[in-house]
Rosetta silent file (secondary structure, phi, psi, omega in degrees, C-alpha in Angstrom):
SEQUENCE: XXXXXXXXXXXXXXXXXXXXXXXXXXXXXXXXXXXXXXXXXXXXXXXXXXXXXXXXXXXXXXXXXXXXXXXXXXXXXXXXXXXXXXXXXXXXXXXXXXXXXXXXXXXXXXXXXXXXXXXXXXXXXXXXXXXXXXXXXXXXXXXXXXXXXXXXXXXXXXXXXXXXXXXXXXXXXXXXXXXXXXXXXXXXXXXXXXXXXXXXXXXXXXXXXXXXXXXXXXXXXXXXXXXXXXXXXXXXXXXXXXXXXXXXXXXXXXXXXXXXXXXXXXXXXXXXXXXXXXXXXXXXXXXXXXXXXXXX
SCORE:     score description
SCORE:     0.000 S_00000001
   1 L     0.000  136.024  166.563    6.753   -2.753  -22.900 S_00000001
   2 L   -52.223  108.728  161.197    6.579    1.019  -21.455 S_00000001
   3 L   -59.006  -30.080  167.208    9.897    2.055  -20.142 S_00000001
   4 L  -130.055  111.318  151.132    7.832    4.105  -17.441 S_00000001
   5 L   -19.719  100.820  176.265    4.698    2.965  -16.252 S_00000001
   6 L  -102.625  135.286  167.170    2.118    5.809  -16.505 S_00000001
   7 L  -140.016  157.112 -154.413   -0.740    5.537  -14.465 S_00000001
   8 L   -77.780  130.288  145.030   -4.219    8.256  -13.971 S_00000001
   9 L   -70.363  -19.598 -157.849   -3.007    9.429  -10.076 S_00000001
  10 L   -96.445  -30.885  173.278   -6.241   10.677   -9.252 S_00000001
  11 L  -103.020    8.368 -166.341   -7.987    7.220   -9.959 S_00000001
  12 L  -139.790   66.748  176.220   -5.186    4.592   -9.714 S_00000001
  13 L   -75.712  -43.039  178.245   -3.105    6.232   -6.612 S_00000001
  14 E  -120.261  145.407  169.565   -2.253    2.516   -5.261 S_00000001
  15 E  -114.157  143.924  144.387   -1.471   -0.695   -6.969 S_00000001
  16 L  -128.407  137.590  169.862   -1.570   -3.815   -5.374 S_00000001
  17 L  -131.501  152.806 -177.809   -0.620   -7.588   -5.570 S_00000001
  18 L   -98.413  109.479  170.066   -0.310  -10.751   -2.815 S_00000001
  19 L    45.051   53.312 -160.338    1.981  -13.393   -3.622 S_00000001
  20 E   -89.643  163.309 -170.374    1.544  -13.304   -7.393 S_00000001
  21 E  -148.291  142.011 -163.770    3.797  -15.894   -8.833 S_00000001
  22 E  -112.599  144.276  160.277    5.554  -16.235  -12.536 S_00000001
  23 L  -129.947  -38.602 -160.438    6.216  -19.985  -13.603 S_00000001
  24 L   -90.591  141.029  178.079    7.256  -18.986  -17.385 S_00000001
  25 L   -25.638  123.259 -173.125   10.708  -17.140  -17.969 S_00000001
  26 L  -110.300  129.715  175.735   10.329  -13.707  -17.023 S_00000001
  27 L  -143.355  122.578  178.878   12.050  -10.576  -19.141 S_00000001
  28 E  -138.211  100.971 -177.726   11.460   -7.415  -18.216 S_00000001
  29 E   -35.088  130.208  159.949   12.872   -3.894  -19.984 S_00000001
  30 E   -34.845  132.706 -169.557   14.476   -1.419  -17.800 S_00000001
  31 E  -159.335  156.880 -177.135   11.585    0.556  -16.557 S_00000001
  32 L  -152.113  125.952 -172.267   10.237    3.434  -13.742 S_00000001
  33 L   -94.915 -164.715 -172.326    7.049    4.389  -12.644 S_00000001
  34 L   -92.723  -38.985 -159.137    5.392    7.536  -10.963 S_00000001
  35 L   -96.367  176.315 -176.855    5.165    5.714   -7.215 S_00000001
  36 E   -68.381  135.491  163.680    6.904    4.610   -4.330 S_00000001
  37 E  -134.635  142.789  160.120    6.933    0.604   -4.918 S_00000001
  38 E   -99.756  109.500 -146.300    7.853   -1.953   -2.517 S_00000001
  39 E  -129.449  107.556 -171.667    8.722   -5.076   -3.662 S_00000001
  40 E  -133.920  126.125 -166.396    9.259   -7.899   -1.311 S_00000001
  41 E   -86.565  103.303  171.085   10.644  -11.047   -2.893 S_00000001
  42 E   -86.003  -57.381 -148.659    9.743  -14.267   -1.085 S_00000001
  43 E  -145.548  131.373 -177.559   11.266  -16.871   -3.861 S_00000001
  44 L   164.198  152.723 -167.118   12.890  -16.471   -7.481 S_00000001
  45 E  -119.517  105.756 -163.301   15.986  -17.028   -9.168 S_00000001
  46 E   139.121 -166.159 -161.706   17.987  -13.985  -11.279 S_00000001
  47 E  -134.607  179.733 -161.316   18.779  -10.460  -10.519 S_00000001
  48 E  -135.593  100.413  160.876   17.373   -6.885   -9.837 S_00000001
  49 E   -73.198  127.820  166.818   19.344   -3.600  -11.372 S_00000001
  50 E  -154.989  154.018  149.088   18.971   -0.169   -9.442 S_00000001
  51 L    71.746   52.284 -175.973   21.094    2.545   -8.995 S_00000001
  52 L    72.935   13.521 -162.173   23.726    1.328  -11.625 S_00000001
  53 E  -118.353  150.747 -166.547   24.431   -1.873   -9.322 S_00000001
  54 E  -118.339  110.224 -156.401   23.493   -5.700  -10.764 S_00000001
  55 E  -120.079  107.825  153.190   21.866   -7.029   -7.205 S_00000001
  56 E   -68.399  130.132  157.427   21.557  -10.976   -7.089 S_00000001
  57 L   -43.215  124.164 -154.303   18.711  -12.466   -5.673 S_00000001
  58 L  -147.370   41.722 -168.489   18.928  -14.221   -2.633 S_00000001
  59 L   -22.122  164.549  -21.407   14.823  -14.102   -1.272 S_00000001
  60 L   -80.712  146.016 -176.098   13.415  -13.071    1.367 S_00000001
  61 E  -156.263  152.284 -139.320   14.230   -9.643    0.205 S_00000001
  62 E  -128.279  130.834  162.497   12.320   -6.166    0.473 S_00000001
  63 E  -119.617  152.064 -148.785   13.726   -3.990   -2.756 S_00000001
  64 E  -128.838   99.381  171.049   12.711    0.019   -1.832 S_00000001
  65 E  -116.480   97.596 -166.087   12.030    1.735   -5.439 S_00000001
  66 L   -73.355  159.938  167.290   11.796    5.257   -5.438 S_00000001
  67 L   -11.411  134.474  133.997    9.699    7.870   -8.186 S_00000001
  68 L    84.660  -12.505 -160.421   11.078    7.521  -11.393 S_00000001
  69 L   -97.053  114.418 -170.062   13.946    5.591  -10.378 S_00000001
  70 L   -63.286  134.552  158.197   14.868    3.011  -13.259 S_00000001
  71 E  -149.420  163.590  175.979   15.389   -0.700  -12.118 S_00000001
  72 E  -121.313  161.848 -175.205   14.748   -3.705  -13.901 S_00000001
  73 E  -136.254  131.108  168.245   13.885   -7.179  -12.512 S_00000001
  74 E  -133.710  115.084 -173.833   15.064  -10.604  -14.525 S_00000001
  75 E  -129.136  103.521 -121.486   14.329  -13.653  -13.174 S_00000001
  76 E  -130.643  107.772 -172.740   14.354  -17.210  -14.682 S_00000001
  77 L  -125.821  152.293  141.533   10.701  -19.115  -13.282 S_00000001
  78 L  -168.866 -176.253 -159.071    9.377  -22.336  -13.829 S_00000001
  79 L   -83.906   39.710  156.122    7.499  -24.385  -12.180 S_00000001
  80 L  -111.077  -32.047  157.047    9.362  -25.790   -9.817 S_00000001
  81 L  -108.975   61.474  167.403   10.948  -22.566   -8.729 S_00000001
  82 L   -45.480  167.540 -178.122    8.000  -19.762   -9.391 S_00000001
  83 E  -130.827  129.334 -156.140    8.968  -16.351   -8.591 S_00000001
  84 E  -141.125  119.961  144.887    6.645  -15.174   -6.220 S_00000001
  85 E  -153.130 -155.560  175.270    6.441  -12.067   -4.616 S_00000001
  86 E  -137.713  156.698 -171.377    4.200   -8.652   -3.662 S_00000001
  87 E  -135.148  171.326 -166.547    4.157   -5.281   -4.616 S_00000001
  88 E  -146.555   95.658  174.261    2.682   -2.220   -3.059 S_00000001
  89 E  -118.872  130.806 -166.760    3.072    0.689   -5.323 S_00000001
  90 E  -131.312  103.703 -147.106    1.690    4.163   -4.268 S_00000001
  91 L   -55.400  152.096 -164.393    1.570    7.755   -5.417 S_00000001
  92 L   -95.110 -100.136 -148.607    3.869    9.811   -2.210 S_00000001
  93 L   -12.421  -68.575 -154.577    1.426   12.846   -2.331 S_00000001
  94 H   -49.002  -60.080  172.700   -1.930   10.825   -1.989 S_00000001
  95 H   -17.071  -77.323 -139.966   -0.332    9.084    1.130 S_00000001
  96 H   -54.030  -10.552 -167.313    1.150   11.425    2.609 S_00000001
  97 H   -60.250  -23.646 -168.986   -2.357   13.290    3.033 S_00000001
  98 L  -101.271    3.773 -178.048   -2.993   10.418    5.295 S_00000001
  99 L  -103.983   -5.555  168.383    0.288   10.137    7.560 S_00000001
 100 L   -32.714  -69.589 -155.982   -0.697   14.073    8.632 S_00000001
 101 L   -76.215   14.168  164.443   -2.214   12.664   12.235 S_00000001
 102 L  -135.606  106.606 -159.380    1.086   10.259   12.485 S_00000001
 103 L   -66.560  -52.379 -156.554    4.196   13.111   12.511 S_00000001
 104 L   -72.211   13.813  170.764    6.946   10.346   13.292 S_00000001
 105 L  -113.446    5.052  177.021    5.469    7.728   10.370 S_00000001
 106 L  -120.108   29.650  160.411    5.185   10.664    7.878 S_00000001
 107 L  -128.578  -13.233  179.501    8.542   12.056    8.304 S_00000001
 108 L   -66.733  -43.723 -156.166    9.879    8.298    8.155 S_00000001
 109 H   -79.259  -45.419  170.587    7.655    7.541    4.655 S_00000001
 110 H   -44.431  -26.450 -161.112    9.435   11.332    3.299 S_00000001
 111 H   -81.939  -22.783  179.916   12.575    9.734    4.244 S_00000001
 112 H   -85.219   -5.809 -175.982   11.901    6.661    1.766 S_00000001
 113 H   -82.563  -67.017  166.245   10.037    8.860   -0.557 S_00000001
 114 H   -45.561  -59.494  178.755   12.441   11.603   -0.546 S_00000001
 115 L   -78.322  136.292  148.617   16.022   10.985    0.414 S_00000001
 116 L   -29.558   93.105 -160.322   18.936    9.267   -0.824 S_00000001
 117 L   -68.834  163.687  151.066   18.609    5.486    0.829 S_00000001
 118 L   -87.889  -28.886  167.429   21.692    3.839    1.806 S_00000001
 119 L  -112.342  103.984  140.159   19.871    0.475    1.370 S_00000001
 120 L   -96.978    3.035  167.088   17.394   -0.337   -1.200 S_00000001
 121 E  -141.027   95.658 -159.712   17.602   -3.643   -1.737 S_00000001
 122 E   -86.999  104.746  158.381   17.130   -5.031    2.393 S_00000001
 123 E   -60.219  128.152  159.278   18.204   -8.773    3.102 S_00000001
 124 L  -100.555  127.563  144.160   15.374   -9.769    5.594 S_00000001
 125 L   -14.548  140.333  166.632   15.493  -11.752    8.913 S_00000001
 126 H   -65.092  -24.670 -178.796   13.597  -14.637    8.896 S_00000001
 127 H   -82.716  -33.591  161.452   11.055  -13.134   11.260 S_00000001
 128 H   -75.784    7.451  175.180   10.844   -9.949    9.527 S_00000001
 129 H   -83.598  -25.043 -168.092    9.850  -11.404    6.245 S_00000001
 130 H   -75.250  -35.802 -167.824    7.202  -13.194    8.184 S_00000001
 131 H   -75.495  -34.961  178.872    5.784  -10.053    9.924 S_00000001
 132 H   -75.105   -9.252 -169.198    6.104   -8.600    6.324 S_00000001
 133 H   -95.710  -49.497  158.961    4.345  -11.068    4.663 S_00000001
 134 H   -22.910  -78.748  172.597    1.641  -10.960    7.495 S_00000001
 135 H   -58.563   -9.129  164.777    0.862   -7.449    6.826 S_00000001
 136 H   -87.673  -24.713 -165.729    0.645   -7.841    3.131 S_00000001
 137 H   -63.956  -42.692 -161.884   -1.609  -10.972    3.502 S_00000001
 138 H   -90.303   -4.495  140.146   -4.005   -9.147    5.720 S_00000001
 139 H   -41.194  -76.918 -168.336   -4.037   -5.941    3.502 S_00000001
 140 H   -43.169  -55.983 -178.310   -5.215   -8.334    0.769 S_00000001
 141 H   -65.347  -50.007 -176.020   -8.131   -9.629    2.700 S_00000001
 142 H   -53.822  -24.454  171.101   -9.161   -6.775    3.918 S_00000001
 143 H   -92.588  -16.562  177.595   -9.671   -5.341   -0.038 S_00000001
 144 H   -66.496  -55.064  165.878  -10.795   -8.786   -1.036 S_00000001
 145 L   -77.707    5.699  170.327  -13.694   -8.671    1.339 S_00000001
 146 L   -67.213   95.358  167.983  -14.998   -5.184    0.752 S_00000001
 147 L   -41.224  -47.356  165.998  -18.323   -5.758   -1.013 S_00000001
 148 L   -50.739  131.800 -170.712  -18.757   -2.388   -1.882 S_00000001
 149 L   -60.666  -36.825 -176.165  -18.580   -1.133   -5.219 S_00000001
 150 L   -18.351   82.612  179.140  -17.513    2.099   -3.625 S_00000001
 151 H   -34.621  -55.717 -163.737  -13.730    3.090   -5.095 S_00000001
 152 H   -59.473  -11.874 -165.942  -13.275    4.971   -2.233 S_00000001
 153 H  -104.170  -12.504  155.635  -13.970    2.359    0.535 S_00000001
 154 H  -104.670   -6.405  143.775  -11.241    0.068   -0.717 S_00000001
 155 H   -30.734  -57.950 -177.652   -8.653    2.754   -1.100 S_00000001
 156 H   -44.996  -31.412 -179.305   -9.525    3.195    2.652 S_00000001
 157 H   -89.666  -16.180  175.318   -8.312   -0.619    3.331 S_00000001
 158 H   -88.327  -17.270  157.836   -5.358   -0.049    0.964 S_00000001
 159 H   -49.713  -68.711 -147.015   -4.168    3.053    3.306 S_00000001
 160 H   -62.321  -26.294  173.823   -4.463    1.393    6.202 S_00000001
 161 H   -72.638  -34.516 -167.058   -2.520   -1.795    4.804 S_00000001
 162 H   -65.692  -47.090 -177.072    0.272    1.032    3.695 S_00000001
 163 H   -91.259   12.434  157.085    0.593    2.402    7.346 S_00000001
 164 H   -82.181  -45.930  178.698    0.949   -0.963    8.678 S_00000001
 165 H   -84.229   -0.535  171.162    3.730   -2.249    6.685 S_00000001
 166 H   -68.486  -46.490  178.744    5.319    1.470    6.713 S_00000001
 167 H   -56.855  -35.473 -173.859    5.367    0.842   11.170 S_00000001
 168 L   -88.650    0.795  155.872    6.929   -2.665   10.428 S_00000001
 169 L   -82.595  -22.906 -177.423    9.708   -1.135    8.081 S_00000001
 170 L   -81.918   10.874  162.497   10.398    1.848   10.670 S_00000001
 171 L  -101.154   -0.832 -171.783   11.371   -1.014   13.242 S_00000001
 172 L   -52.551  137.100  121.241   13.547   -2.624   10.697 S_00000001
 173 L   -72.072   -1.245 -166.600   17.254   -1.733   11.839 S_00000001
 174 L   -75.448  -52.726 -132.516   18.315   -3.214    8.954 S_00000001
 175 L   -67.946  -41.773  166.401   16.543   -1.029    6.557 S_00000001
 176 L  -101.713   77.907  128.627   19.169    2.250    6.281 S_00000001
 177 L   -73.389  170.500 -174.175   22.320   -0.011    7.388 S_00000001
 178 L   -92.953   76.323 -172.439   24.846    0.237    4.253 S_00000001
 179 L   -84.216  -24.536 -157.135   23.693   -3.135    2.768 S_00000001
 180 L   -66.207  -57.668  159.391   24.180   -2.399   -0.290 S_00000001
 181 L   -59.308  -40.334  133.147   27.407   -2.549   -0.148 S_00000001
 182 L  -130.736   84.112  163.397   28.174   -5.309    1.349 S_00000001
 183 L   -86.590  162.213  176.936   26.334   -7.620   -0.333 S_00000001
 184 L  -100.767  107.586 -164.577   28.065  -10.112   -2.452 S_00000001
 185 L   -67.473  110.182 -176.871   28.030   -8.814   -5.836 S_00000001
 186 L   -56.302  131.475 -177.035   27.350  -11.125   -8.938 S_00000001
 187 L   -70.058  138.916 -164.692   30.794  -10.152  -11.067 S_00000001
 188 L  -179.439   48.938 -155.118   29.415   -7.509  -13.237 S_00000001
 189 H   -87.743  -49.805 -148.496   31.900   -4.637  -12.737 S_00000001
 190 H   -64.350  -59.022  141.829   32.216   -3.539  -16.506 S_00000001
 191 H     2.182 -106.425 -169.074   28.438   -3.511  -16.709 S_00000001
 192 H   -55.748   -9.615 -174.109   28.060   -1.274  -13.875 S_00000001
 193 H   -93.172  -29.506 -176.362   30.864    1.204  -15.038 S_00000001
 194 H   -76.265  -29.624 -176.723   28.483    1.435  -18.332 S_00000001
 195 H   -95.177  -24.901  153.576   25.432    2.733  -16.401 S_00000001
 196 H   -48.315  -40.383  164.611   27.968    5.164  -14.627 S_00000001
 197 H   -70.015  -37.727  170.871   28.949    6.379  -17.570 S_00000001
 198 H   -57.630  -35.652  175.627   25.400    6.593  -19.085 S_00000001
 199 H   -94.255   -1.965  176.808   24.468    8.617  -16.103 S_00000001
 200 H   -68.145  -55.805 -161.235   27.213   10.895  -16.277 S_00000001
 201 H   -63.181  -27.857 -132.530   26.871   10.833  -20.405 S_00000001
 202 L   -97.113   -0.544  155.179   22.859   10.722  -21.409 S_00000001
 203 L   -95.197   36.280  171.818   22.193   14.367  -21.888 S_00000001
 204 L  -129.177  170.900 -176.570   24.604   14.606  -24.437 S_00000001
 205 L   -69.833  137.785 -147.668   24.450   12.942  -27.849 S_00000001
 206 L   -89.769  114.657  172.118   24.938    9.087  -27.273 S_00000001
 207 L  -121.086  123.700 -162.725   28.244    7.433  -29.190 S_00000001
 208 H   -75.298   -2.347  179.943   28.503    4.083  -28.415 S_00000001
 209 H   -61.686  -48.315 -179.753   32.284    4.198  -29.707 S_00000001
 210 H   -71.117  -16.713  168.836   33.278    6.907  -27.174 S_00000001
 211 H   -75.163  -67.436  165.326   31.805    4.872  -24.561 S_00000001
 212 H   -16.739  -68.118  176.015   33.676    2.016  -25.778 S_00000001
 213 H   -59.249  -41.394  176.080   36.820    3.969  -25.850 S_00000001
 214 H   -46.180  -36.820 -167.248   36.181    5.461  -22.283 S_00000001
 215 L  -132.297   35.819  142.539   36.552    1.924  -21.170 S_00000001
 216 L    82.606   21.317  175.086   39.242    0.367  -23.101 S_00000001
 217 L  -162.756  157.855 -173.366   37.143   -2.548  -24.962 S_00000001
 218 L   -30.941  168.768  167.240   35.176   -2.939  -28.339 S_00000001
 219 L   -89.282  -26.007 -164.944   31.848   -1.202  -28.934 S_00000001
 220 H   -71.804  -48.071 -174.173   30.948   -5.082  -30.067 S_00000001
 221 H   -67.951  -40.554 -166.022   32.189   -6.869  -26.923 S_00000001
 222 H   -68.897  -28.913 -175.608   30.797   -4.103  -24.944 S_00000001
 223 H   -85.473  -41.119  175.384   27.310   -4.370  -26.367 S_00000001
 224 H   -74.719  -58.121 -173.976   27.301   -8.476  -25.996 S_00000001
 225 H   -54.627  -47.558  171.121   28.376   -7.886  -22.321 S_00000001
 226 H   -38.561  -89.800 -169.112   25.639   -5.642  -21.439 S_00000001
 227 H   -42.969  -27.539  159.352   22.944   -7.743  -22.948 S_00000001
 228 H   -74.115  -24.453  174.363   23.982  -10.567  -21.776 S_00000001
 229 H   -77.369  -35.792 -163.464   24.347   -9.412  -17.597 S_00000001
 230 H   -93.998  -50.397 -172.662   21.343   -7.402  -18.267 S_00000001
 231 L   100.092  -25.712 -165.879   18.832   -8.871  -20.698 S_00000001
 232 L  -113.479 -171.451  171.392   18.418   -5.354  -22.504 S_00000001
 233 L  -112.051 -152.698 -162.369   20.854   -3.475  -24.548 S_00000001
 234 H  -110.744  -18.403 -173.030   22.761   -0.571  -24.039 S_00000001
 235 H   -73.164  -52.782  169.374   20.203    2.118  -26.094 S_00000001
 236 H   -35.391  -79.534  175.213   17.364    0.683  -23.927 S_00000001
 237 H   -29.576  -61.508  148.488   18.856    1.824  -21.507 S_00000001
 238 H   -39.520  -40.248 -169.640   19.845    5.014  -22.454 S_00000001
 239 H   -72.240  -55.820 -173.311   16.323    5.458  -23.781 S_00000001
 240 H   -33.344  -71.935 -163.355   15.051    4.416  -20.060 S_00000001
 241 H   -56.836  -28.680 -127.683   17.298    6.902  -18.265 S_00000001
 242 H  -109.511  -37.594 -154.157   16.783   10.070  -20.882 S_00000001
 243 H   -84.548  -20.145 -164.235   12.482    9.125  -20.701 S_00000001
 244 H   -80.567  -53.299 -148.192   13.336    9.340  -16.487 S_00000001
 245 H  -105.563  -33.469 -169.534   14.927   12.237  -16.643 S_00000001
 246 H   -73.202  -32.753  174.912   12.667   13.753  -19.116 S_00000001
 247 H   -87.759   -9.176  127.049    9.588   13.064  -17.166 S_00000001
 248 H   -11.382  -83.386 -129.154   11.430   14.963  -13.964 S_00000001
 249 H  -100.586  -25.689  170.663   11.538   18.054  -15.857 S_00000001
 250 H   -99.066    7.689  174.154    8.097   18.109  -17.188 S_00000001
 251 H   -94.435  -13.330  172.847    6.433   17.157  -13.461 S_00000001
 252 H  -131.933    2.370  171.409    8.502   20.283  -12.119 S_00000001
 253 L  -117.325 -163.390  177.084    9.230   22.789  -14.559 S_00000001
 254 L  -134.846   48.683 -152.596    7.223   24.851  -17.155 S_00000001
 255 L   -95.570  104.912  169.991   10.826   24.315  -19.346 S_00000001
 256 L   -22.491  141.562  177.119    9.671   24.064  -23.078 S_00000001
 257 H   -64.065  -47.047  176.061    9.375   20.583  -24.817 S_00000001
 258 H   -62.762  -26.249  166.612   12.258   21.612  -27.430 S_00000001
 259 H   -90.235  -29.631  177.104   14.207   22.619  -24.994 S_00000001
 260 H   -75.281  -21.797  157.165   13.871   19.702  -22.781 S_00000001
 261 H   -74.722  -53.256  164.698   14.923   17.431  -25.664 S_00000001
 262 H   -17.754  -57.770  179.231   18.136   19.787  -25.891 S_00000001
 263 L   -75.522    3.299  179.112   18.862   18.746  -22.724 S_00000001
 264 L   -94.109  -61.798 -163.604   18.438   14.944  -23.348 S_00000001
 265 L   119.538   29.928 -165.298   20.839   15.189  -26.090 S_00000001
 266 L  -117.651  129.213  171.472   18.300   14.732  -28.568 S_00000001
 267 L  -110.603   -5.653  172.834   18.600   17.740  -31.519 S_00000001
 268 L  -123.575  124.507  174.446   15.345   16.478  -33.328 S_00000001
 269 H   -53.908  -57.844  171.493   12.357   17.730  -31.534 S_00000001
 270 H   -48.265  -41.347 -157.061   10.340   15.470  -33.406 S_00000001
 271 H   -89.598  -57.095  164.776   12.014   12.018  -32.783 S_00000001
 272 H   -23.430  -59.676 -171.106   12.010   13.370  -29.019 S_00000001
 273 H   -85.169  -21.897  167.548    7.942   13.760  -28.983 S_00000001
 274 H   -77.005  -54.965 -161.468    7.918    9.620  -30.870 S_00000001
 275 H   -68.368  -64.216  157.437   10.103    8.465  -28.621 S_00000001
 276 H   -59.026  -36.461  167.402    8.183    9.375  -25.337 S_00000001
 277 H  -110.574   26.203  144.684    5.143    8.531  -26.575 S_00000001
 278 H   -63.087  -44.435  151.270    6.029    5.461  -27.501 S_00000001
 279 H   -67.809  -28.555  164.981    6.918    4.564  -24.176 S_00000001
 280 L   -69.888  -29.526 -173.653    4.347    6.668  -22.401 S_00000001
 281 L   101.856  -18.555 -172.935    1.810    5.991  -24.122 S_00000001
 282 L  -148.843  177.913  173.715    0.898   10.006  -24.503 S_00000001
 283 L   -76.025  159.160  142.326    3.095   13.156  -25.656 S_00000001
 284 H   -13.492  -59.174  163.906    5.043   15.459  -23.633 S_00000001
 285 H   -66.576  -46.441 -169.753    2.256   18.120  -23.600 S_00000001
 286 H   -85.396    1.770  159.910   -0.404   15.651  -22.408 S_00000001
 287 H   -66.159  -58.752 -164.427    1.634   14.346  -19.854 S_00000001
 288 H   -91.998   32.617  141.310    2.228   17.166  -18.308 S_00000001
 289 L   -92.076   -5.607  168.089   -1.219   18.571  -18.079 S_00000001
 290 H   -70.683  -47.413  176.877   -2.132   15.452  -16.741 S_00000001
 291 H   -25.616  -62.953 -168.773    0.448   16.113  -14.322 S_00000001
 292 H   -52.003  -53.817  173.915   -0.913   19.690  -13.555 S_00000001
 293 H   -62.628  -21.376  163.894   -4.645   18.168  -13.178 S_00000001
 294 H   -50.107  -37.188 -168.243   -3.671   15.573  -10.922 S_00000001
 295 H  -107.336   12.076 -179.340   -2.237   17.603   -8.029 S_00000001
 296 L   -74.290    0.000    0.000   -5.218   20.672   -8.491 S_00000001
């Protein structure tokens, strides 16, 4: 699996799905896309990692996942407990072209696009899961029944589903409260001190010994705990955050590719240019002229 989901922006701006539901174990590699995704969780069993934090599942629950921003989802389905939710993922420019004629719902969707949340993974009310659920189901219909072949005419029904459930999240009060925090936390401290360190750490060359030593316990024990709270390993990771950071720097700079592995912590240029496009799917260079052609 692709640690970051590349997708064409100019013909694949929104993804969507309605109540799709997993019955067979689900494992899924740290990973980050280009778009804003919304993820609202009716029913599943397991956990969600973002922002270095191991977030139990406890449905219904709205997770807020910004550009680029690694999280993983693990969840243990079968068919008596499916894992069922919907996702709404969306490129921020293309939107925002269309929140112009509504100032206070375009400076709200910048704040979720843009900003540092305090909440990103929102316990919902029973009624606001319902109103959220509402607004995905009729989003759905509304692209289900367009007959037209037309690309452009079911984009139109997938805006219009976007600035409905963006008015039902800006009524939320829940939605920037500091939830995050106190939520009740699956024990998973050592864990989370390892993806602190990793972001502190990953643009220098990665030893898992000094990490070890930073926190006082084996490289071997340290390596079993991860994988076991997590499902991945600790290099995945690393590889996740470094492919994260690296595709940053080629959507906003003109910063050479050799130097931009330098700054990973990578010293072979080569291994650098395998390694992304094994996970991308394309090189360095043709990402970022895709990049360039996307927003012209």
């Amino acid at each position: 699996m692709k640690l970051i989901d590349h997708f064409d922006l100019k013909k694949h701006p929104f993804m969507f799905s309605y109540c799709h539901q997993t019955t067979d174990n689900l494992f899924q590699m740290f990973h980050a896309h280009q778009g804003l995704e919304l993820l609202f969780i009716e029913q599943g069993n397991g956990h969600v990692i973002i922002e270095q934090q191991v977030v139990p599942l406890h449905p219904p629950l709205l997770f807020i996942f910004q550009p680029y921003q690694l999280h993983r989802i693990h969840v243990s389905a079968n068919e008596d407990m499916p894992y069922i939710r919907s996702v709404f993922v969306m490129e921020p420019h293309t939107l925002e072209k269309y929140l112009i004629q509504f100032p206070s719902l375009r400076t709200f969707f910048r704040r979720l696009w843009l900003e540092r949340l305090p909440a990103q993974a929102v316990q919902l009310e029973r009624e606001q899961a319902v109103e959220l659920k509402n607004a995905f189901l009729l989003t759905h219909h509304e692209r289900e029944h367009i007959k037209s072949e037309k690309h452009d005419h079911k984009q139109e029904a997938t805006v219009l589903g976007a600035l409905s459930i963006l008015r039902i999240l800006r009524t939320m009060p829940n939605l920037f409260s500091d939830q995050l925090d106190k939520r009740p936390y699956r024990e998973a401290h050592l864990t989370e001190q390892i993806m602190v360190w990793i972001e502190a750490h990953f643009r220098e060359e990665f030893s898992l010994q000094d990490l070890a030593d930073c926190l006082h316990v084996s490289p071997h024990y340290l390596s079993h705990l991860f994988r076991q709270d997590t499902g991945s390993s600790i290099t995945e990771y690393m590889i996740a955050r470094r492919l994260r950071e690296a595709c940053f720097i080629l959507d906003t700079s003109d910063i050479p590719i050799k130097d931009i592995a330098i700054q990973l912590g990578l010293s072979s240029i080569p291994y650098f240019v395998q390694l992304f496009k094994k996970h991308m799917g394309i090189t360095p260079h043709q990402y970022r002229i895709i990049k360039r052609k996307s927003f012209i």
